[in-house]
DODOTI-770299 format. One record per atom (N, C-alpha, C): atom name; residue in one letter; x, y, z. Coordinates in pm, whole numbers. Last residue first. Layout:
BEGIN
("CA" "A" (X Y Z))
...
! end
This chain:
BEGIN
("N" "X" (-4167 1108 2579))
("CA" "X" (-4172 1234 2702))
("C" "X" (-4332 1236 2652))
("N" "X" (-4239 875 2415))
("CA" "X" (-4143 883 2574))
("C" "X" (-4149 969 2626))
("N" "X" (-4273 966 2186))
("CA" "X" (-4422 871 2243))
("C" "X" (-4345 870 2394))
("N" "X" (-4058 1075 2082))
("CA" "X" (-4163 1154 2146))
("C" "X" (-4271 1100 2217))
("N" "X" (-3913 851 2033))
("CA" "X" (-3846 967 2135))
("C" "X" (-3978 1034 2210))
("N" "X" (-4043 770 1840))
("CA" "X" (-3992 664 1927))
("C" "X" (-3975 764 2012))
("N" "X" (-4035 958 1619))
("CA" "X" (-4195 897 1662))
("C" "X" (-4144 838 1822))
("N" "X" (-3767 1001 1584))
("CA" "X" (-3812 1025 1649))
("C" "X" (-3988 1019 1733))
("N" "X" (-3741 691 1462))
("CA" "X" (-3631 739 1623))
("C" "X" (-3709 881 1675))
("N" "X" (-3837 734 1256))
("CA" "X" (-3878 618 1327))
("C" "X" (-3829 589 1504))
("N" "X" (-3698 913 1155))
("CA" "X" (-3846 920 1144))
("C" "X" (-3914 825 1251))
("N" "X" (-3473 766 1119))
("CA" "X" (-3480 899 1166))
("C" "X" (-3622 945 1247))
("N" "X" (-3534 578 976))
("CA" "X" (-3474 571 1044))
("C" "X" (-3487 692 1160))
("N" "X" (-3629 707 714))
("CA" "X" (-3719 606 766))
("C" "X" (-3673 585 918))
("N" "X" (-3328 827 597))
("CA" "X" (-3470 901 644))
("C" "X" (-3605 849 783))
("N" "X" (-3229 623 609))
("CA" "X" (-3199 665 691))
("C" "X" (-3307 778 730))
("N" "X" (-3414 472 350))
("CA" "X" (-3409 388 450))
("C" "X" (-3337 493 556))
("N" "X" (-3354 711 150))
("CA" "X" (-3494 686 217))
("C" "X" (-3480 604 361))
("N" "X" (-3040 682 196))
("CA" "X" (-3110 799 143))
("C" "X" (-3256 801 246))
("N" "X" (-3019 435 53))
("CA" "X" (-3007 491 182))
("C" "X" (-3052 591 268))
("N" "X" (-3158 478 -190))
("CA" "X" (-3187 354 -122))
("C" "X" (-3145 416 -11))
("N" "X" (-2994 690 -316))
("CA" "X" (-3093 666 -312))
("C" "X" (-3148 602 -182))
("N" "X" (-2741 507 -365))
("CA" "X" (-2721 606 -237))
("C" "X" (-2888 660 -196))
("N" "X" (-2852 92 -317))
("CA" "X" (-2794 253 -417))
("C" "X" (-2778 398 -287))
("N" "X" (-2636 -97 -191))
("CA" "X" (-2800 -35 -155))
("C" "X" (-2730 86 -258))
("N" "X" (-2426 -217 -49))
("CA" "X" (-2457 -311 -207))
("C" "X" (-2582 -220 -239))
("N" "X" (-2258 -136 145))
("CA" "X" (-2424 -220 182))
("C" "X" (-2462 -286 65))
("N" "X" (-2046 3 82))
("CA" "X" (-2079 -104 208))
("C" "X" (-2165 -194 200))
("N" "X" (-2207 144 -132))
("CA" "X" (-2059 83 -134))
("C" "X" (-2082 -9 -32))
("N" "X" (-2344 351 77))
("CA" "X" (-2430 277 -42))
("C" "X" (-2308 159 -91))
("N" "X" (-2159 466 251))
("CA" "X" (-2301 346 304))
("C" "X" (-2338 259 150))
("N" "X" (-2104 629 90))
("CA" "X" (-1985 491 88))
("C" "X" (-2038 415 193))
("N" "X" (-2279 819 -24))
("CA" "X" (-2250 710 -127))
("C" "X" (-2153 609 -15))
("N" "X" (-2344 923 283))
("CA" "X" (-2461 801 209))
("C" "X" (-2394 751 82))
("N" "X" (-2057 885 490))
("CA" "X" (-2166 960 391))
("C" "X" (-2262 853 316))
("N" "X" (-1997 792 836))
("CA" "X" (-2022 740 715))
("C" "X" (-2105 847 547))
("N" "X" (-1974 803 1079))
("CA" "X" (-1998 933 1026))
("C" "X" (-1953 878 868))
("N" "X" (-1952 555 1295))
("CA" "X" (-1893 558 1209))
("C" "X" (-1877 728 1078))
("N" "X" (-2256 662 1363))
("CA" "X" (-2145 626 1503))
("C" "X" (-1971 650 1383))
("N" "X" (-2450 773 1160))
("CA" "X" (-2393 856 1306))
("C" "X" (-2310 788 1404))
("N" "X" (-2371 587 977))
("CA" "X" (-2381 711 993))
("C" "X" (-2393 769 1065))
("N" "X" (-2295 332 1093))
("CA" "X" (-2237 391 971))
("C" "X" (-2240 487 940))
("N" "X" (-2588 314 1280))
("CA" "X" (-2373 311 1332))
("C" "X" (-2338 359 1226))
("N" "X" (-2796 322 1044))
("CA" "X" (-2729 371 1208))
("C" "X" (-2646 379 1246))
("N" "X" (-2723 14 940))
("CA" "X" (-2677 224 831))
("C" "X" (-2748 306 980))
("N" "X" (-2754 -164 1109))
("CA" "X" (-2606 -111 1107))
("C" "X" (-2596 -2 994))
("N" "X" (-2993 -131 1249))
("CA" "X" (-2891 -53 1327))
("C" "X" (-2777 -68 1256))
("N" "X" (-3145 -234 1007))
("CA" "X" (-3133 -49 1030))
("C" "X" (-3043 -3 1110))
("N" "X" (-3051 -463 1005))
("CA" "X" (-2998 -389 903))
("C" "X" (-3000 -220 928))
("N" "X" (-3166 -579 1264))
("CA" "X" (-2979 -531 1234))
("C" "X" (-2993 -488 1106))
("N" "X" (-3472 -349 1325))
("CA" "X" (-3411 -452 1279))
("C" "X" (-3235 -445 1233))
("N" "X" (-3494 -214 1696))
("CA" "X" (-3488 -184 1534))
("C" "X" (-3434 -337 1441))
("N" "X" (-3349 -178 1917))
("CA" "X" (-3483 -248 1914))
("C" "X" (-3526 -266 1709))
("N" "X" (-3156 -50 1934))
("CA" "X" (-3125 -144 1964))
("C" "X" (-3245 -217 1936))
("N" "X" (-3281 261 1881))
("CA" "X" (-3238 187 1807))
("C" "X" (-3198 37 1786))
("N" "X" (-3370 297 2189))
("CA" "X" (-3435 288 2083))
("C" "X" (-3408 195 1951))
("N" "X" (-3126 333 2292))
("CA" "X" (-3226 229 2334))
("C" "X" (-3347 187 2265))
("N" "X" (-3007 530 2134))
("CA" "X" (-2969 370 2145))
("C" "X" (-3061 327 2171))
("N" "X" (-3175 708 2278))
("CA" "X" (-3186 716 2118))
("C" "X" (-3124 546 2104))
("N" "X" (-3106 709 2569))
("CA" "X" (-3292 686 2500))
("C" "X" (-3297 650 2346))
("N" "X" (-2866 803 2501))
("CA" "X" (-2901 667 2591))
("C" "X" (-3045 600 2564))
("N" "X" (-2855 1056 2461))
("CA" "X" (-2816 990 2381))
("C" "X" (-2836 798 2398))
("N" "X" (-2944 1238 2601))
("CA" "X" (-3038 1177 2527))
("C" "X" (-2982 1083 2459))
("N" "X" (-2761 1423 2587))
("CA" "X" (-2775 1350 2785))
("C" "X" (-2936 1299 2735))
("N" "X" (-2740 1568 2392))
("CA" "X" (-2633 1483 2411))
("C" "X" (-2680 1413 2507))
("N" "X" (-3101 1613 2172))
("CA" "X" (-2938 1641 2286))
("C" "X" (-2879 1544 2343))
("N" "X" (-3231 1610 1934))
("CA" "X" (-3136 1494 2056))
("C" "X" (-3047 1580 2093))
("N" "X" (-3195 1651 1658))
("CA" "X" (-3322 1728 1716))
("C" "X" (-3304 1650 1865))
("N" "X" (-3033 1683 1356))
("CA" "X" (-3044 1584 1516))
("C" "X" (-3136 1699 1589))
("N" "X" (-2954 1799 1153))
("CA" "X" (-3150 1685 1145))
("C" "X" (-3127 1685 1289))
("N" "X" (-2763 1898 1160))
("CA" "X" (-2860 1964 1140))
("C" "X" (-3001 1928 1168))
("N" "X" (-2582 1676 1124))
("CA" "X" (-2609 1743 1233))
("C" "X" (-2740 1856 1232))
("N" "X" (-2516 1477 986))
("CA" "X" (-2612 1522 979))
("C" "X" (-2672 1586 1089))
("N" "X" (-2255 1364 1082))
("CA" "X" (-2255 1473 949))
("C" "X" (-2405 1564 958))
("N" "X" (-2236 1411 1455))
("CA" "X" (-2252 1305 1303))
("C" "X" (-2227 1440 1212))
("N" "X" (-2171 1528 1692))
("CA" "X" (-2107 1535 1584))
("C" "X" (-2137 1470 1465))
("N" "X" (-2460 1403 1817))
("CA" "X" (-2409 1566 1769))
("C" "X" (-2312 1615 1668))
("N" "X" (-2441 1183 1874))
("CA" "X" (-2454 1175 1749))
("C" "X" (-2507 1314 1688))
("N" "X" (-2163 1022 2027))
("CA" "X" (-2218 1177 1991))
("C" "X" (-2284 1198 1925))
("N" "X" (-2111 799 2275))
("CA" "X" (-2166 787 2160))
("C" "X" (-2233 964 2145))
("N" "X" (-2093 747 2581))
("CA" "X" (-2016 819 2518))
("C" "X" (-2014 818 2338))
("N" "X" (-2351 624 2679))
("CA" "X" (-2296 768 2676))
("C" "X" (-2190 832 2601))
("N" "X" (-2457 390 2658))
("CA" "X" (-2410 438 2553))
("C" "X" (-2378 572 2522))
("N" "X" (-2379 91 2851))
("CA" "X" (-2372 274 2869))
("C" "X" (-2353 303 2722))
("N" "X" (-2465 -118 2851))
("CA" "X" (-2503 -71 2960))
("C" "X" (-2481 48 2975))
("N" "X" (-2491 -378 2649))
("CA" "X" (-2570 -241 2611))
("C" "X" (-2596 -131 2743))
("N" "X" (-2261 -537 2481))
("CA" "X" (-2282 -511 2604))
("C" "X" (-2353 -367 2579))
("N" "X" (-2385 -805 2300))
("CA" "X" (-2352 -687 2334))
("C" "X" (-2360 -620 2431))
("N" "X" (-2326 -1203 2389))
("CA" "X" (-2388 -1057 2371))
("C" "X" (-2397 -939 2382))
("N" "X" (-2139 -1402 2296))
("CA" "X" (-2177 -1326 2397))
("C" "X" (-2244 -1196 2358))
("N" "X" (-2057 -1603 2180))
("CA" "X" (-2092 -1517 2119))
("C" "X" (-2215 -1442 2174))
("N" "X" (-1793 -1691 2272))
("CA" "X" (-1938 -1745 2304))
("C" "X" (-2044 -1702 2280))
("N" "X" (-1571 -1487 2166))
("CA" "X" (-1639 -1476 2296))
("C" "X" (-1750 -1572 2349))
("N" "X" (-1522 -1598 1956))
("CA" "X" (-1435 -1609 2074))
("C" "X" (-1486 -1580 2157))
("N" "X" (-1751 -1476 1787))
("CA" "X" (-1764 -1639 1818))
("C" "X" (-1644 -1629 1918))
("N" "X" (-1686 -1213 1842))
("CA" "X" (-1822 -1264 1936))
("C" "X" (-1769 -1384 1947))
("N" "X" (-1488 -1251 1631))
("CA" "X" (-1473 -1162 1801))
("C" "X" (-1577 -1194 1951))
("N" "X" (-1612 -1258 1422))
("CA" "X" (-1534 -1368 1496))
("C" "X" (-1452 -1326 1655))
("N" "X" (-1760 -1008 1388))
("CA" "X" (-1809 -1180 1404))
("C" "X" (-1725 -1252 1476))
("N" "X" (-1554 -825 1362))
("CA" "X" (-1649 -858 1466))
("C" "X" (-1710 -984 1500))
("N" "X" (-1459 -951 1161))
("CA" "X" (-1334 -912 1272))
("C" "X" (-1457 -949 1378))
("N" "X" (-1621 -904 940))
("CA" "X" (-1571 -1040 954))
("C" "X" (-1495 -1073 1114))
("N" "X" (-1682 -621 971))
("CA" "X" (-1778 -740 1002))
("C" "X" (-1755 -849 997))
("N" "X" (-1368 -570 840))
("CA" "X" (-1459 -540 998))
("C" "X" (-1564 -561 1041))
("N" "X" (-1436 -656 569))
("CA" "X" (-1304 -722 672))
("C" "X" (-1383 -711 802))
("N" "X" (-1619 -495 477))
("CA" "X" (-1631 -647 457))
("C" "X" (-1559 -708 636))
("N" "X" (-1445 -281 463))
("CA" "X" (-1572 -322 555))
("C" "X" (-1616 -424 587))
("N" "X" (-1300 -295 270))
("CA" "X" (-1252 -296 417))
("C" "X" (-1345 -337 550))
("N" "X" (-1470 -324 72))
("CA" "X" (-1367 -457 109))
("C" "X" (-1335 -424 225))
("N" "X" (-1618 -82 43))
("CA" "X" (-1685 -233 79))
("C" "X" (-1597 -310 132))
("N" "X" (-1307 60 14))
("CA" "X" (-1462 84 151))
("C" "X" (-1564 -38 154))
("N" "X" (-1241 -40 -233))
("CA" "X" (-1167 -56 -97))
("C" "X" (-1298 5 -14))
("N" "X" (-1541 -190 -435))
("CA" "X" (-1423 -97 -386))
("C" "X" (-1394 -101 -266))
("N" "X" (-1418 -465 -673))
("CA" "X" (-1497 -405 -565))
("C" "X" (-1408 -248 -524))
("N" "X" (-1286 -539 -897))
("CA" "X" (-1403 -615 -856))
("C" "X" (-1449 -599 -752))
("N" "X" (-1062 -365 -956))
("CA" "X" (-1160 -429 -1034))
("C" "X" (-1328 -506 -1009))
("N" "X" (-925 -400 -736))
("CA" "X" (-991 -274 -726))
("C" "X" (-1113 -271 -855))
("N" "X" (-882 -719 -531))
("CA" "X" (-895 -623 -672))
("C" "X" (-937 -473 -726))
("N" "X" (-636 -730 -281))
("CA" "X" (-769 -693 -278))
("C" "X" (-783 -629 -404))
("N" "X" (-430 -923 -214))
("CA" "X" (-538 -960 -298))
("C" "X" (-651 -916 -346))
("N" "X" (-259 -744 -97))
("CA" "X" (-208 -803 -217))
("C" "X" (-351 -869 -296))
("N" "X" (-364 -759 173))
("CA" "X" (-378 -621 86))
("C" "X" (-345 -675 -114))
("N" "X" (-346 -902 364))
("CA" "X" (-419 -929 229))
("C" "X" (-455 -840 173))
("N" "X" (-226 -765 555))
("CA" "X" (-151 -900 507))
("C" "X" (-232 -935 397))
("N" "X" (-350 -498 571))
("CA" "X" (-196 -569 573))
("C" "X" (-91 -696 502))
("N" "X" (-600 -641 665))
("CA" "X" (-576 -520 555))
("C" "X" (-456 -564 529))
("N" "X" (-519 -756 907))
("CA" "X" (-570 -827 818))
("C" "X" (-560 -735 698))
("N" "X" (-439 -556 1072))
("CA" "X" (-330 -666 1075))
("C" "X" (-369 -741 934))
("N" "X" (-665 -386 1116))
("CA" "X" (-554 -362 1046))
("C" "X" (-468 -476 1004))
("N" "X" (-837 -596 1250))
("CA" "X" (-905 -533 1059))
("C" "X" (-750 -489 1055))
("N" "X" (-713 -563 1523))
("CA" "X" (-710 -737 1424))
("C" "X" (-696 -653 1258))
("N" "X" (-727 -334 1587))
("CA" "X" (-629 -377 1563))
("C" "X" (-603 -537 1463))
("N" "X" (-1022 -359 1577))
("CA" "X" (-968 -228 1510))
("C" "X" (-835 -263 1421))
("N" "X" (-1022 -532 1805))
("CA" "X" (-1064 -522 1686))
("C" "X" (-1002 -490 1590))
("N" "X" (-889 -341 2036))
("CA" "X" (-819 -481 2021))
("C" "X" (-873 -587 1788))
("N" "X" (-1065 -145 2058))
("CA" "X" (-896 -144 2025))
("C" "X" (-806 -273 1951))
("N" "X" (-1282 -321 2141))
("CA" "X" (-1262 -249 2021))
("C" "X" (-1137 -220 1960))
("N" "X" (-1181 -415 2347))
("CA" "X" (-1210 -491 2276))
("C" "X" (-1231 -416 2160))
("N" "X" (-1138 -169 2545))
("CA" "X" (-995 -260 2480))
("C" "X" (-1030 -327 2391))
("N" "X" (-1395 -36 2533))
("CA" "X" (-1276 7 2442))
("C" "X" (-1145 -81 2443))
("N" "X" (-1727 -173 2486))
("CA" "X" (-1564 -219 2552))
("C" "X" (-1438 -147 2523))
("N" "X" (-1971 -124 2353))
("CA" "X" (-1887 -24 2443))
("C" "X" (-1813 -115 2577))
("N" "X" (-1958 -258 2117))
("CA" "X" (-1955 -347 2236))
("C" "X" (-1967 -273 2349))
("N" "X" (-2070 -103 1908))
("CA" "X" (-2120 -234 1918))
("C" "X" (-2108 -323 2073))
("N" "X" (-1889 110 1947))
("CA" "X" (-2020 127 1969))
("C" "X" (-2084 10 1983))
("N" "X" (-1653 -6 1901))
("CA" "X" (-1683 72 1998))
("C" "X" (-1840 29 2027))
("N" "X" (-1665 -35 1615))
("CA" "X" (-1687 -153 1700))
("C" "X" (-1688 -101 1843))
("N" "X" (-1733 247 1521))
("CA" "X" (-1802 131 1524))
("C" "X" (-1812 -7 1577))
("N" "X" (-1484 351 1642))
("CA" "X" (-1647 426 1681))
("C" "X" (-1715 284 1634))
("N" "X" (-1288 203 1434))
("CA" "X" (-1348 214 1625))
("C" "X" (-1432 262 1648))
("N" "X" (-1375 306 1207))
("CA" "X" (-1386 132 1237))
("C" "X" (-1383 152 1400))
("N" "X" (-1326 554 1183))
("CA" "X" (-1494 507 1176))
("C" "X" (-1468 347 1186))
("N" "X" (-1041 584 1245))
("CA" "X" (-1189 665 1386))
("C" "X" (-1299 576 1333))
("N" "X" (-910 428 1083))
("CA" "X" (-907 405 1191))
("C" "X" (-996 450 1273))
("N" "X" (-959 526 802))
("CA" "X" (-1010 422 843))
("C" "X" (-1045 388 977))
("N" "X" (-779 745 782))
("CA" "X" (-918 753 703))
("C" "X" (-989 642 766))
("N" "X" (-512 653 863))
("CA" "X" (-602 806 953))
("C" "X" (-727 825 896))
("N" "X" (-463 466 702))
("CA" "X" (-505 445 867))
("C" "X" (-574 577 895))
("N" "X" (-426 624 422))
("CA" "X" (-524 486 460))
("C" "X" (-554 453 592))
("N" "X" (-193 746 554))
("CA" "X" (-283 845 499))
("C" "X" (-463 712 537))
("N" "X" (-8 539 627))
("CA" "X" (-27 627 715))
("C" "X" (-155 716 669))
("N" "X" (2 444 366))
("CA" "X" (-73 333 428))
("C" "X" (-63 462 563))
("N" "X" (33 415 60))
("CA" "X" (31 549 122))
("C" "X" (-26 506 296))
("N" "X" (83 208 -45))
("CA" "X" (152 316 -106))
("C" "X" (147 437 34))
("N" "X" (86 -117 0))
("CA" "X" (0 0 0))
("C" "X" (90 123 0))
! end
């Protein structure tokens, strides 16, 4: 890889925020983070640029990392006991967030209830700060497609928020 200090500083915050967020364990995330690099690395030589792009493939990798992170674990279940330190003030779409920060616990709790496809363009975009074309790349979903489905998301977090106060 040519430029592989430039490739870590692009990769490294939205693969931890995301396995972060999945376990809120930070050694186990660290520890993740650290596997997807080791693996990038060593099968960098095989990855075609012909037949996919590096943001699906990397991604690929870090749902492969996670998986097999659980199966070592007994495939123990997420740990859902603090999701405070999750911002989804800083996301991109900051403008839509209508959540203050010391809300951020009600909005997970919410989301955790949702089907895994919605919580993972959830994490991708406000844990990971993902844009909708390289969600759309990740997911195989046009940007379109995301587009509506985060809308739906949104929509669906806050119906959820407000039926609570």
């Amino acid at each position: 890889m040519e430029n592989w200090d430039r490739f870590f500083n692009e990769f490294y915050p939205a693969i931890y925020r995301y396995t972060h967020s999945r376990l809120r364990d930070r050694e186990a995330a660290e520890d993740i983070t650290q596997e997807v690099f080791l693996k990038i690395a060593k099968n960098y030589g095989q990855y075609d640029k012909d037949r996919g792009n590096l943001h699906a493939w990397v991604w690929q990798i870090v749902r492969n990392a996670y998986t097999d992170f659980l199966r070592s674990r007994g495939r123990k279940k997420e740990n859902t006991e603090s999701y405070l330190d999750v911002d989804l003030d800083a996301s991109p779409t900051r403008e839509h967030n209508i959540y203050a920060s010391d809300d951020i616990e009600r909005i997970m709790k919410i989301v955790e209830n949702f089907p895994e496809d919605d919580q993972e363009l959830f994490r991708l975009r406000f844990i990971s700060e993902f844009s909708y074309p390289e969600i759309a790349e990740v997911t195989g979903r046009t940007v379109n497609a995301v587009g509506v489905a985060l809308h739906r998301i949104r929509e669906r977090i806050k119906n959820a928020y407000d039926r609570k106060n």
